[in-house]
MARKERO-882750 format. One record per atom (N, C-alpha, C): x, y, z; residue in one letter; residue number from 1. Coordinates in pm, 1 decimal. Layout:
! MARKERO-882750
<r><xx>X</xx><yy>Y</yy><zz>Z</zz><type>a</type><seq>NUM</seq></r>
...
//
This chain:
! MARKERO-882750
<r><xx>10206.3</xx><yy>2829.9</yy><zz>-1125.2</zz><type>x</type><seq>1</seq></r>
<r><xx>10095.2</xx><yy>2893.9</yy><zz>-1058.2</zz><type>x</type><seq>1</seq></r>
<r><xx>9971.4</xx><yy>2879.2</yy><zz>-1146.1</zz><type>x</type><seq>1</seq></r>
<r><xx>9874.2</xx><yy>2850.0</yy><zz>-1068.2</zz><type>x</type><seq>2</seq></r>
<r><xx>9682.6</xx><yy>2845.8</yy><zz>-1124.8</zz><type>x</type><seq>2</seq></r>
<r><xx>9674.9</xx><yy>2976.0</yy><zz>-1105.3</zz><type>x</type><seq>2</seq></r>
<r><xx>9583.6</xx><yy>3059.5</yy><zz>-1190.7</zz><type>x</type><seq>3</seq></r>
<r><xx>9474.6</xx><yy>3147.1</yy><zz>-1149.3</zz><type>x</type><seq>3</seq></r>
<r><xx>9348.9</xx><yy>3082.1</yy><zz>-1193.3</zz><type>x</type><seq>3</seq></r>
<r><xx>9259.1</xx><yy>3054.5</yy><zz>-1102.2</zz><type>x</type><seq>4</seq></r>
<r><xx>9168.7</xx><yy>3039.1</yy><zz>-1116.4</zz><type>x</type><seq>4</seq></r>
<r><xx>9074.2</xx><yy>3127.7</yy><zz>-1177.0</zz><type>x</type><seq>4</seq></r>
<r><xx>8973.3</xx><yy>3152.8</yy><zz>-1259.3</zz><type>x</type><seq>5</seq></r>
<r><xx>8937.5</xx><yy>3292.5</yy><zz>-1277.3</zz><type>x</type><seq>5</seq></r>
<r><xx>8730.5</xx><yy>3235.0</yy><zz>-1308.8</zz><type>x</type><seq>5</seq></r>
<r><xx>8677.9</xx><yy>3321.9</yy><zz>-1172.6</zz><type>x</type><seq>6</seq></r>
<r><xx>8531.3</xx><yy>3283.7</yy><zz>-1182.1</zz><type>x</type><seq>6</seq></r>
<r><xx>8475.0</xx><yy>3377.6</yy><zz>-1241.2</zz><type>x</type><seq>6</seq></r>
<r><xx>8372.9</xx><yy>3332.9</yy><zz>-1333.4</zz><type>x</type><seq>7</seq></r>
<r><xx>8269.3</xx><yy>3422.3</yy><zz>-1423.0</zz><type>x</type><seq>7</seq></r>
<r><xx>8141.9</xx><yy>3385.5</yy><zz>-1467.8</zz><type>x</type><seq>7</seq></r>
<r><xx>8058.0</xx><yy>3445.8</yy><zz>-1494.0</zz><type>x</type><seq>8</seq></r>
<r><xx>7928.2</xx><yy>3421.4</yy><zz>-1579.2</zz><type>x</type><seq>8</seq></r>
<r><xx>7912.9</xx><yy>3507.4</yy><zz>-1700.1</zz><type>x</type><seq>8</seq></r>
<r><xx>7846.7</xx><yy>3483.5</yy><zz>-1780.4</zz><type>x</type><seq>9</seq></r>
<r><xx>7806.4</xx><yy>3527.0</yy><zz>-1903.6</zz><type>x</type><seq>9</seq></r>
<r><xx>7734.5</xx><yy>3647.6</yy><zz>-1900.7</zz><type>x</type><seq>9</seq></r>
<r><xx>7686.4</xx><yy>3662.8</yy><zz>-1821.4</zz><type>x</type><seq>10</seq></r>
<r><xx>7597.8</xx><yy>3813.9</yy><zz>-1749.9</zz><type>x</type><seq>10</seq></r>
<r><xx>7677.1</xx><yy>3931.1</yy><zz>-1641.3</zz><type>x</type><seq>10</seq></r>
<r><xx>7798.4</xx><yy>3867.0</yy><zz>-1639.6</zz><type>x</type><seq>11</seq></r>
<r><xx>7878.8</xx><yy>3954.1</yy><zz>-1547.8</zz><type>x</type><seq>11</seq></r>
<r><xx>7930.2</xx><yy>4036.6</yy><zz>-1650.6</zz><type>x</type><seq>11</seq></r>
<r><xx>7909.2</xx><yy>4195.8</yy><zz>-1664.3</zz><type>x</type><seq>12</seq></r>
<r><xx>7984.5</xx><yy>4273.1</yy><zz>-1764.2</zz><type>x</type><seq>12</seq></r>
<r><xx>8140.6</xx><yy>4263.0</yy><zz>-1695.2</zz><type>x</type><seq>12</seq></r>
<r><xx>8175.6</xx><yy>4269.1</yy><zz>-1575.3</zz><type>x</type><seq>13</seq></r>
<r><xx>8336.1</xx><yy>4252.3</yy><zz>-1578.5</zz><type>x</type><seq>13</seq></r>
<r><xx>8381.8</xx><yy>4166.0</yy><zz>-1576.3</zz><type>x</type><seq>13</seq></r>
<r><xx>8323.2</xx><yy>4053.8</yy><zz>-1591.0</zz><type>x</type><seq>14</seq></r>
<r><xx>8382.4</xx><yy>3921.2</yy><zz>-1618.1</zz><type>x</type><seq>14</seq></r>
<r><xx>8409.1</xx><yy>3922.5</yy><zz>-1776.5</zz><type>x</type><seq>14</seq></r>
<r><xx>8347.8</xx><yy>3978.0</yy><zz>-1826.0</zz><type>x</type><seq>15</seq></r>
<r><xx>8356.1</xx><yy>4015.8</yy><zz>-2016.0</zz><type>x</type><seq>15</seq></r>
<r><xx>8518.3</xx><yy>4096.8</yy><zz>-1999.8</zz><type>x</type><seq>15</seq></r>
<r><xx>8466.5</xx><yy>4221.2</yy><zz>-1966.5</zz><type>x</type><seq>16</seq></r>
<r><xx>8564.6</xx><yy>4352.3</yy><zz>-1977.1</zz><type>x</type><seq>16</seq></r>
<r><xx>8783.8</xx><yy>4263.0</yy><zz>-1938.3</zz><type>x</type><seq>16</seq></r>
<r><xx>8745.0</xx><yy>4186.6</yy><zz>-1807.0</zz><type>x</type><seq>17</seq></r>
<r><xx>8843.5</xx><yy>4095.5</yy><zz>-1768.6</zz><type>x</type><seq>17</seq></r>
<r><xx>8926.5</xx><yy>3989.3</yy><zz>-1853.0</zz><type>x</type><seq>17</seq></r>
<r><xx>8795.3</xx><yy>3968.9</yy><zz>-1944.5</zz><type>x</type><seq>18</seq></r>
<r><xx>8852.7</xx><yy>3816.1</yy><zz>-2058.5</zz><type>x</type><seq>18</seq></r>
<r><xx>8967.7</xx><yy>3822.0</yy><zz>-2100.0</zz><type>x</type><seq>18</seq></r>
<r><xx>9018.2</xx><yy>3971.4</yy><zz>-2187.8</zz><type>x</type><seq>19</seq></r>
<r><xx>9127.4</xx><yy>4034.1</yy><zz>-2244.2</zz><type>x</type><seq>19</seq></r>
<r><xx>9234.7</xx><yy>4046.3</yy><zz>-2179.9</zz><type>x</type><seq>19</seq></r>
<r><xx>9239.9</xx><yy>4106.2</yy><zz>-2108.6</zz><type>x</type><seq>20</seq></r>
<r><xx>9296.4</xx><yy>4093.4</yy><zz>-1962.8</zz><type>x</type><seq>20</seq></r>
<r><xx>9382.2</xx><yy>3959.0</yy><zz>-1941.7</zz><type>x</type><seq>20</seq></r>
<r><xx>9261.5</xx><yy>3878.2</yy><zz>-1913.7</zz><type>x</type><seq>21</seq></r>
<r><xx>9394.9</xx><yy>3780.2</yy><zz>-1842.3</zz><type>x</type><seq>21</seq></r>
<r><xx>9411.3</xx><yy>3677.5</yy><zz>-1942.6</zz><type>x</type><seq>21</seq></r>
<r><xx>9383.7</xx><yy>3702.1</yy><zz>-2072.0</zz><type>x</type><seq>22</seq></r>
<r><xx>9450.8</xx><yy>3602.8</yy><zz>-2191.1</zz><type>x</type><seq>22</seq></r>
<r><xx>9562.9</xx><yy>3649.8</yy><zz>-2218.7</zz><type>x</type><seq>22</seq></r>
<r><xx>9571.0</xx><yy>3836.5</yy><zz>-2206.4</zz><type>x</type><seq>23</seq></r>
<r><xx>9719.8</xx><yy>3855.0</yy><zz>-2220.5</zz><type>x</type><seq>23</seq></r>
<r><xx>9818.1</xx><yy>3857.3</yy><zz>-2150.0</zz><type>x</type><seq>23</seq></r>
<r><xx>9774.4</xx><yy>3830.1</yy><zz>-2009.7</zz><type>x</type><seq>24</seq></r>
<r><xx>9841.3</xx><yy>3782.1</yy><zz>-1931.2</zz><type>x</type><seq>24</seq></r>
<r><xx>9867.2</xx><yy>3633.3</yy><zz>-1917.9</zz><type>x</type><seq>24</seq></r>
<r><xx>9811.1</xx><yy>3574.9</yy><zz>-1952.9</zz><type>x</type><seq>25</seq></r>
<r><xx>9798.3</xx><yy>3419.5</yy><zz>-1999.3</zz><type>x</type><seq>25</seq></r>
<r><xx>9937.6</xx><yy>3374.3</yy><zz>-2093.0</zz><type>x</type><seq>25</seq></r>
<r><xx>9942.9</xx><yy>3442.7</yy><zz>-2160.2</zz><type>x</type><seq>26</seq></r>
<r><xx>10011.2</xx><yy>3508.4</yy><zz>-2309.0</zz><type>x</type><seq>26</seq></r>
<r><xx>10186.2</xx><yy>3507.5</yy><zz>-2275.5</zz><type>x</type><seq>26</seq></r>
<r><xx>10165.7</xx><yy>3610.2</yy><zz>-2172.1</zz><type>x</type><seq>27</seq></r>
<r><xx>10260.4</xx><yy>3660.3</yy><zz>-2103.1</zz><type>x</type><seq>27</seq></r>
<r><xx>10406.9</xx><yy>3537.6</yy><zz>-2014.9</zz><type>x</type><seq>27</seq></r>
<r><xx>10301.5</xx><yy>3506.8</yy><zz>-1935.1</zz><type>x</type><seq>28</seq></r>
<r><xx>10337.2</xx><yy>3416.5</yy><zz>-1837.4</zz><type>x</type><seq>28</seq></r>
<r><xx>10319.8</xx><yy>3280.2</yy><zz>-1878.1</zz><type>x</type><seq>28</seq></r>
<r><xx>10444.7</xx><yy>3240.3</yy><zz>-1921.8</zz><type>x</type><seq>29</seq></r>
<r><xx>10489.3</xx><yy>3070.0</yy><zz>-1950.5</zz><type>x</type><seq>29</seq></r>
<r><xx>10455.9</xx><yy>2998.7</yy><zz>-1831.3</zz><type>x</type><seq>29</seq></r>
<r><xx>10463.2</xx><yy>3000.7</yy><zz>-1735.1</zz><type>x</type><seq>30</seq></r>
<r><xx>10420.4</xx><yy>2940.4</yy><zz>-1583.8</zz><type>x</type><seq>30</seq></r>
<r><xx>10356.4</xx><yy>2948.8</yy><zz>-1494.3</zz><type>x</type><seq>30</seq></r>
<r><xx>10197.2</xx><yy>3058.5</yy><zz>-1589.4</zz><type>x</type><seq>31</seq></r>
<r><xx>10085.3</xx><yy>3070.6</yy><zz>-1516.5</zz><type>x</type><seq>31</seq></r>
<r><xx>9954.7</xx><yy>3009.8</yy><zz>-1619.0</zz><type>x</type><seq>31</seq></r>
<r><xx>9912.0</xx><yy>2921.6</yy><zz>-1542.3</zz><type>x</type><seq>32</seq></r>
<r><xx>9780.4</xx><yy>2859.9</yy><zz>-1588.0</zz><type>x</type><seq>32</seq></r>
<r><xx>9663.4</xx><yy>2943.0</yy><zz>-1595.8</zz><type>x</type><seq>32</seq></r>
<r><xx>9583.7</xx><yy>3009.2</yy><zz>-1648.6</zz><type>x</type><seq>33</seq></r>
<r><xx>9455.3</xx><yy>3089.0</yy><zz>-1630.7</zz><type>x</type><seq>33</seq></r>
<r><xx>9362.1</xx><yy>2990.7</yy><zz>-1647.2</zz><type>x</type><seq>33</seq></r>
<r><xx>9252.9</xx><yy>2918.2</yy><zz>-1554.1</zz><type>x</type><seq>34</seq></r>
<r><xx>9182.7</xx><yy>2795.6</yy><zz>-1562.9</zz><type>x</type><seq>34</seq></r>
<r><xx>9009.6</xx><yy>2919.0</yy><zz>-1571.8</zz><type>x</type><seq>34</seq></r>
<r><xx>8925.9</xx><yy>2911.9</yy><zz>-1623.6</zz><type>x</type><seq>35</seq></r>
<r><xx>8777.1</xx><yy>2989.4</yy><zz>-1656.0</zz><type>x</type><seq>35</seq></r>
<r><xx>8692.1</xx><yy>2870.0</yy><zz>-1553.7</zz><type>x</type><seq>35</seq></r>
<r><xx>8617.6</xx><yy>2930.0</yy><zz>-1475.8</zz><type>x</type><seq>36</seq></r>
<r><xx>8533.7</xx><yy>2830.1</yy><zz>-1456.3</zz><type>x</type><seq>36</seq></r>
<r><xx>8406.5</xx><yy>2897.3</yy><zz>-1416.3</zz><type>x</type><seq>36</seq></r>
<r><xx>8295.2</xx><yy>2873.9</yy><zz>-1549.0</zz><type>x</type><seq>37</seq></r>
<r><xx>8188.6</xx><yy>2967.5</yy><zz>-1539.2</zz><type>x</type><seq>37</seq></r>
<r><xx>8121.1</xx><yy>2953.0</yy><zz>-1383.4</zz><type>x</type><seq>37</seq></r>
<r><xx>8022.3</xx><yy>2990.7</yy><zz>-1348.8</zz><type>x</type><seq>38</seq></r>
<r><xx>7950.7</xx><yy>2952.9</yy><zz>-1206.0</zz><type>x</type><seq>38</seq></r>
<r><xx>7834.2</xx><yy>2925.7</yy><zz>-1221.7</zz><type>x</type><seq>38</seq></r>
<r><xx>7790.8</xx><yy>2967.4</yy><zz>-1368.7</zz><type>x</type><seq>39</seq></r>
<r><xx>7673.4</xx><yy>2882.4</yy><zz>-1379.2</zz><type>x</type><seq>39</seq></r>
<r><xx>7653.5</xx><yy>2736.4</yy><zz>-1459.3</zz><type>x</type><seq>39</seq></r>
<r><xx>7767.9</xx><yy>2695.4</yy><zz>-1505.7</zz><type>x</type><seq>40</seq></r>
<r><xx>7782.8</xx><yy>2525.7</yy><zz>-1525.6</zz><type>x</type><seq>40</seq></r>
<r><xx>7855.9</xx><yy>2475.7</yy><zz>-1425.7</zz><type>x</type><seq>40</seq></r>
<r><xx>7945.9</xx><yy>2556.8</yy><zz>-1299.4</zz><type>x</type><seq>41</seq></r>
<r><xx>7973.1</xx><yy>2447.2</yy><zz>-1264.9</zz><type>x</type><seq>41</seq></r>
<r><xx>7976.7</xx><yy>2564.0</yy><zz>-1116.4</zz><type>x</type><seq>41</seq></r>
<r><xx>7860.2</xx><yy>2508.4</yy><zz>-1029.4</zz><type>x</type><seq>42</seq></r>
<r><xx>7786.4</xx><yy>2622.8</yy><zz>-919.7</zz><type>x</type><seq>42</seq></r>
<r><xx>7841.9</xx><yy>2533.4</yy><zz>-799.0</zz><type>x</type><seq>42</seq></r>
<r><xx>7892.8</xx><yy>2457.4</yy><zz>-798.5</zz><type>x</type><seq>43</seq></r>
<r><xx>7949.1</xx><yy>2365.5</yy><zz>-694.4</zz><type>x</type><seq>43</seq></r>
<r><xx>8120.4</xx><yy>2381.5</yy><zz>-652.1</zz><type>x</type><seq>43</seq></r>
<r><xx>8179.9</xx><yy>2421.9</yy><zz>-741.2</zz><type>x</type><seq>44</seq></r>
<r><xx>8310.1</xx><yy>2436.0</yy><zz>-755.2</zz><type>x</type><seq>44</seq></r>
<r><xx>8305.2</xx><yy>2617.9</yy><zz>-696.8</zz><type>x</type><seq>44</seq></r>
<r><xx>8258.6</xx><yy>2669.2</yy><zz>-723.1</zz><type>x</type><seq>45</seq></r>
<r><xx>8212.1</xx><yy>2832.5</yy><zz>-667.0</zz><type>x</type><seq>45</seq></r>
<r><xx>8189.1</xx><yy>2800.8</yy><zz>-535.6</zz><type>x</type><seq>45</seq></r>
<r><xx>8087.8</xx><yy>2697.7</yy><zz>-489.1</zz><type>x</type><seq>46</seq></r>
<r><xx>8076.3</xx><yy>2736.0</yy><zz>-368.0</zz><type>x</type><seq>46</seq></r>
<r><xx>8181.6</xx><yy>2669.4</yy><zz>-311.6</zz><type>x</type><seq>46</seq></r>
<r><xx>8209.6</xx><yy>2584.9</yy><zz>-313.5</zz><type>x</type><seq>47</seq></r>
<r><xx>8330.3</xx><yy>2492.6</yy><zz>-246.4</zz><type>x</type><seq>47</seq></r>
<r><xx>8446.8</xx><yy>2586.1</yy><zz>-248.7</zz><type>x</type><seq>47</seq></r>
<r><xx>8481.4</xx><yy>2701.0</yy><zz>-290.8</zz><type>x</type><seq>48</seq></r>
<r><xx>8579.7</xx><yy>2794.8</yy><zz>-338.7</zz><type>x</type><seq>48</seq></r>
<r><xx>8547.8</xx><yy>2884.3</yy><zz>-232.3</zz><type>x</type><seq>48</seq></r>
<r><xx>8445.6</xx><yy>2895.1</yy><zz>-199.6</zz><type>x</type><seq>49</seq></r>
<r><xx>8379.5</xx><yy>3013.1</yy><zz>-113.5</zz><type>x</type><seq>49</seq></r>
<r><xx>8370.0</xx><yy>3143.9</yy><zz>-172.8</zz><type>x</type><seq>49</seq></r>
<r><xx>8343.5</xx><yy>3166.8</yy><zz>-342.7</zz><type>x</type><seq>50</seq></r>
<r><xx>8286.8</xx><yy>3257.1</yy><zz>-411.0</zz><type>x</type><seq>50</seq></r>
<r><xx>8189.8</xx><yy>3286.4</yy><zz>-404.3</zz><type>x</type><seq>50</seq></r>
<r><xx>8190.8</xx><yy>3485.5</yy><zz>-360.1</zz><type>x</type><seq>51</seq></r>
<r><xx>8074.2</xx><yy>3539.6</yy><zz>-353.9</zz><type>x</type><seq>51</seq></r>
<r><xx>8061.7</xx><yy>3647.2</yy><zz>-421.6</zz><type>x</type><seq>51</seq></r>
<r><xx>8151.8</xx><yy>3697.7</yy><zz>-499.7</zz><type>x</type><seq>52</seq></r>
<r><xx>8123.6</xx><yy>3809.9</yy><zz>-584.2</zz><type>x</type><seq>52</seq></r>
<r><xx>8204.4</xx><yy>3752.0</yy><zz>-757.3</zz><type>x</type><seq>52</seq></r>
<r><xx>8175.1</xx><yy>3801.6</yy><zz>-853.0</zz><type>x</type><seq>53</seq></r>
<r><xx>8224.3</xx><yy>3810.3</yy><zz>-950.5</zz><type>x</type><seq>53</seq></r>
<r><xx>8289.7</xx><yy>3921.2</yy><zz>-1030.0</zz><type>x</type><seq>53</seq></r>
<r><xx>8374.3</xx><yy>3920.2</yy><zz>-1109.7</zz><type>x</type><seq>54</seq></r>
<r><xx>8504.3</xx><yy>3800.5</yy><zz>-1129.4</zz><type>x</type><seq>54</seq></r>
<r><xx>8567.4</xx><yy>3793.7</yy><zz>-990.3</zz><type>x</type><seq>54</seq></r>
<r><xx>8599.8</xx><yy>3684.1</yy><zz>-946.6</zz><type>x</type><seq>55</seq></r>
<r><xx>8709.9</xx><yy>3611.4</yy><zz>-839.7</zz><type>x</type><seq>55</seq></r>
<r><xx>8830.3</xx><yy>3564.0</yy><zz>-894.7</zz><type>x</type><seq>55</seq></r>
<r><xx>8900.5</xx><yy>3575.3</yy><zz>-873.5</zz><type>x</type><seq>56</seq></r>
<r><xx>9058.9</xx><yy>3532.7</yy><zz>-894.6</zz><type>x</type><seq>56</seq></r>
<r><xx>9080.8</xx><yy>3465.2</yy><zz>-791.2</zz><type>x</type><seq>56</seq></r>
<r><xx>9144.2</xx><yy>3316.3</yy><zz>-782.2</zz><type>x</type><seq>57</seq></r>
<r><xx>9235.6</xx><yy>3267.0</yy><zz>-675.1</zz><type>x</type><seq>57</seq></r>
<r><xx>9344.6</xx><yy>3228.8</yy><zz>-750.3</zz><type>x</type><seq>57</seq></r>
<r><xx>9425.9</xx><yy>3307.3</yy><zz>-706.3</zz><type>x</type><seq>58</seq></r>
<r><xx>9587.3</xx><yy>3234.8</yy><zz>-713.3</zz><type>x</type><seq>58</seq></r>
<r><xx>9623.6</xx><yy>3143.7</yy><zz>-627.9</zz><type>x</type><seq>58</seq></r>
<r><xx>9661.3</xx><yy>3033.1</yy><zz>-703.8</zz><type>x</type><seq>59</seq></r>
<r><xx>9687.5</xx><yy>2894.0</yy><zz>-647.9</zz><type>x</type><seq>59</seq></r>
<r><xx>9828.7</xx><yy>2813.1</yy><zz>-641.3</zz><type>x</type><seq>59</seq></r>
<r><xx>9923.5</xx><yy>2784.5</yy><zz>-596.9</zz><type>x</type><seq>60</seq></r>
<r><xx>10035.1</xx><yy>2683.0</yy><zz>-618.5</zz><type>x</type><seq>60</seq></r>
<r><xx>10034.5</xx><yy>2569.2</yy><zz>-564.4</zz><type>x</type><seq>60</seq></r>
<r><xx>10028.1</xx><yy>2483.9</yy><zz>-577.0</zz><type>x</type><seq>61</seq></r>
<r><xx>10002.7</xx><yy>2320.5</yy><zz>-538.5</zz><type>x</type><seq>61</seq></r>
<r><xx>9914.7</xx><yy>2296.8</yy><zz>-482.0</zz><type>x</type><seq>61</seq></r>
<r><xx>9756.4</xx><yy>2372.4</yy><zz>-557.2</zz><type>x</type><seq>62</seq></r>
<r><xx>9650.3</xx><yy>2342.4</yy><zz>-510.6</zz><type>x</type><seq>62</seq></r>
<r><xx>9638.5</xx><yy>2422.9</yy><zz>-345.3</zz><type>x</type><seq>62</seq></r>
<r><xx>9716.0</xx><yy>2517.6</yy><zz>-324.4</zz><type>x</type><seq>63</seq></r>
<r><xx>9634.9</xx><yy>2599.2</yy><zz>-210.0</zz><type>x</type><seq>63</seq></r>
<r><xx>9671.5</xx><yy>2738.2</yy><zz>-261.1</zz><type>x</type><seq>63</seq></r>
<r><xx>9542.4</xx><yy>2808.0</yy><zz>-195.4</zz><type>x</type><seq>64</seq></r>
<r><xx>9541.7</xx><yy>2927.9</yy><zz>-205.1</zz><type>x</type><seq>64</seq></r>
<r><xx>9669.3</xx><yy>3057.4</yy><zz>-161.0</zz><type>x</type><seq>64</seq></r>
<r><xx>9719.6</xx><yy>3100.9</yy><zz>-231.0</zz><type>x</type><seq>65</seq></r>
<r><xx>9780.3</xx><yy>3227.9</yy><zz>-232.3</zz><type>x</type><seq>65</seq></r>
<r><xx>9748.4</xx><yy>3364.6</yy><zz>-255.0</zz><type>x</type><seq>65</seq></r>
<r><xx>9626.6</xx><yy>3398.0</yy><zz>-291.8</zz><type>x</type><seq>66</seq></r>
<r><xx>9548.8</xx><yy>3501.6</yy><zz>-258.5</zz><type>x</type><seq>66</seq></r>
<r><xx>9434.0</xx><yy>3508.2</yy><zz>-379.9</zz><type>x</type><seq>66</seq></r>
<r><xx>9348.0</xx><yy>3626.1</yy><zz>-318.5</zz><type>x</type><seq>67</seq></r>
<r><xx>9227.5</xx><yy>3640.0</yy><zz>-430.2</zz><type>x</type><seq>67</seq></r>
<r><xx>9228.1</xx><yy>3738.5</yy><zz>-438.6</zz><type>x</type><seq>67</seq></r>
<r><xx>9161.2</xx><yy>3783.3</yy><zz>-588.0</zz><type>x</type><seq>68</seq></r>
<r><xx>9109.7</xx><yy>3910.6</yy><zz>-582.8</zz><type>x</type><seq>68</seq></r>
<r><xx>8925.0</xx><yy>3883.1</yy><zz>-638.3</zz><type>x</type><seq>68</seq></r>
<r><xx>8867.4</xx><yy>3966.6</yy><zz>-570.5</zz><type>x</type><seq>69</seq></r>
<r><xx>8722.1</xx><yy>3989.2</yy><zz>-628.4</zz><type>x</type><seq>69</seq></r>
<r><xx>8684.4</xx><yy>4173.5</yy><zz>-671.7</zz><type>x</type><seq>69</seq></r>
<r><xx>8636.6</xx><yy>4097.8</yy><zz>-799.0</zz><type>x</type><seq>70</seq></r>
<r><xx>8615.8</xx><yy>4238.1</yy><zz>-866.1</zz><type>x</type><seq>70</seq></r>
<r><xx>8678.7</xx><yy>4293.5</yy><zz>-956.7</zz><type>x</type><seq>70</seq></r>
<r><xx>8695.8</xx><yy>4360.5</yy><zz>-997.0</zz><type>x</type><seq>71</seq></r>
<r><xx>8753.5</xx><yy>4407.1</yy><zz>-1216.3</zz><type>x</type><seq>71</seq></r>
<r><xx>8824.1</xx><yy>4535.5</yy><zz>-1138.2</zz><type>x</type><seq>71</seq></r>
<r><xx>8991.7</xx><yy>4493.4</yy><zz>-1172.6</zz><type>x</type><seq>72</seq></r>
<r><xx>9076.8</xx><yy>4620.5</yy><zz>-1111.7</zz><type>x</type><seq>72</seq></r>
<r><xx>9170.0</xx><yy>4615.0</yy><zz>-1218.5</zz><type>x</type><seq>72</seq></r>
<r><xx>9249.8</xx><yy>4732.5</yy><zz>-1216.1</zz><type>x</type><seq>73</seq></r>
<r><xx>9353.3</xx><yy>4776.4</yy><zz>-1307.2</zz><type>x</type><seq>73</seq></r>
<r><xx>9448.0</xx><yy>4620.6</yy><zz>-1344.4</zz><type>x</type><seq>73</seq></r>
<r><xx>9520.4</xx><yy>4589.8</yy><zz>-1459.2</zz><type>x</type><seq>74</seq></r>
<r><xx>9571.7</xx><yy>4527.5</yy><zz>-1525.2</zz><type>x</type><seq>74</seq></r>
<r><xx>9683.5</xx><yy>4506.9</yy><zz>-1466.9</zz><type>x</type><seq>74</seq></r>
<r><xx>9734.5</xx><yy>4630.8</yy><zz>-1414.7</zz><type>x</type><seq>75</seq></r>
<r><xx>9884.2</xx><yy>4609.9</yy><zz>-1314.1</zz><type>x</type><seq>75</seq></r>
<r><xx>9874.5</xx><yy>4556.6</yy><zz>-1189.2</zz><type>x</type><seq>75</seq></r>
<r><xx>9745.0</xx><yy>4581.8</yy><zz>-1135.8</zz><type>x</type><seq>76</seq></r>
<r><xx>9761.6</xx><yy>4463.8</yy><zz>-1002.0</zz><type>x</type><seq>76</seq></r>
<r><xx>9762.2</xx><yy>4334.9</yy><zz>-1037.0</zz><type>x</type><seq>76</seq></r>
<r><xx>9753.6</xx><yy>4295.3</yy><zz>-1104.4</zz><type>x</type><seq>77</seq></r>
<r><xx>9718.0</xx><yy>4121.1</yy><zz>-1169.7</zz><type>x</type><seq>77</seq></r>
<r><xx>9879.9</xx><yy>4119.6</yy><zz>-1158.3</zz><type>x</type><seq>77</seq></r>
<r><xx>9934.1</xx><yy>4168.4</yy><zz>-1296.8</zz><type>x</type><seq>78</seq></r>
<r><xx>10076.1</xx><yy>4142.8</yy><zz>-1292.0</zz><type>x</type><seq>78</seq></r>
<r><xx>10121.1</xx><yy>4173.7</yy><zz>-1155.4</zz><type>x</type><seq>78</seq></r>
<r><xx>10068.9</xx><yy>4280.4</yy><zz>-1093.3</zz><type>x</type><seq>79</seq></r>
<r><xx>10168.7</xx><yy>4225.9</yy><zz>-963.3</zz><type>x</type><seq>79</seq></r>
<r><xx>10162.3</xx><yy>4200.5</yy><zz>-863.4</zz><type>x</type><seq>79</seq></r>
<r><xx>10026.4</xx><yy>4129.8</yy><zz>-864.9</zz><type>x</type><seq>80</seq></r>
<r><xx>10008.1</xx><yy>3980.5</yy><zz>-786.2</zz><type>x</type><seq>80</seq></r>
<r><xx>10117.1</xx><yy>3872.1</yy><zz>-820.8</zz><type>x</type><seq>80</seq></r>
<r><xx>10089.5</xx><yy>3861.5</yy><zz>-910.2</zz><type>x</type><seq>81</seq></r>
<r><xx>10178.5</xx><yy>3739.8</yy><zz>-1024.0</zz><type>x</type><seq>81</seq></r>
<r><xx>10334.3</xx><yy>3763.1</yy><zz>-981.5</zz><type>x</type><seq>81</seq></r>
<r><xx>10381.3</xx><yy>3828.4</yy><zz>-995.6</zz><type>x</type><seq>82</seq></r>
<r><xx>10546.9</xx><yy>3876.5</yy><zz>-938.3</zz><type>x</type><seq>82</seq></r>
<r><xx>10544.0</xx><yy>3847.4</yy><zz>-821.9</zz><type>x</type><seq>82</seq></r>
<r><xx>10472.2</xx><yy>3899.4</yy><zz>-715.8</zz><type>x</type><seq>83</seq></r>
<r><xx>10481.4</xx><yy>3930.6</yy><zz>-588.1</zz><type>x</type><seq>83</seq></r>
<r><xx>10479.2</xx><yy>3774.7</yy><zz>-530.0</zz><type>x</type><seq>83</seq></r>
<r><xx>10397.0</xx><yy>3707.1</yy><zz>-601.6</zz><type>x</type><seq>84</seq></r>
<r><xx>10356.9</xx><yy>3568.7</yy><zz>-559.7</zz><type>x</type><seq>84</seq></r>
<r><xx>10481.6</xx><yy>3471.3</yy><zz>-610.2</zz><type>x</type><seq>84</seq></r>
<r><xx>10546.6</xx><yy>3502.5</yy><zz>-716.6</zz><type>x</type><seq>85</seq></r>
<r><xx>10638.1</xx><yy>3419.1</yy><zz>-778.9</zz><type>x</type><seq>85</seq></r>
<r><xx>10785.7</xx><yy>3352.1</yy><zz>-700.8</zz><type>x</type><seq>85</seq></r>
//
């Protein structure tokens, strides 16, 4: 599994999030956490159909399995991640 994970440098929960999903990164041998700021790469956001920040798409063979938008508790991540597995 990808998580995609969208951010900018000016998003305070895209900061607060970083920790977050490195240790979940950490965690999970068979989850990719891929960063892809939105202001170097503003084309890949829109093609994503990102409109709020942080965005999460969980991905498996390149299609979507769900998103989250917005800075939420640590345990929904993990259990997205389970639920999706």
């Amino acid at each position: 599994m990808v998580i995609e994970k969208y951010e900018a440098s000016w998003c305070h929960s895209c900061q607060q999030l970083k920790p977050i999903m490195e240790e979940i990164g950490q965690r999970y041998d068979d989850v990719d956490v891929v960063t892809i700021d939105v202001e170097n790469d503003p084309d890949k956001a829109t093609n994503n159909n990102v409109k709020g920040l942080p965005t999460l798409i969980f991905k498996d063979a390149g299609n979507e399995l769900k998103r989250i938008t917005g800075l939420k508790d640590k345990q929904e991540y993990i259990n997205t991640i389970e639920e999706l597995k």
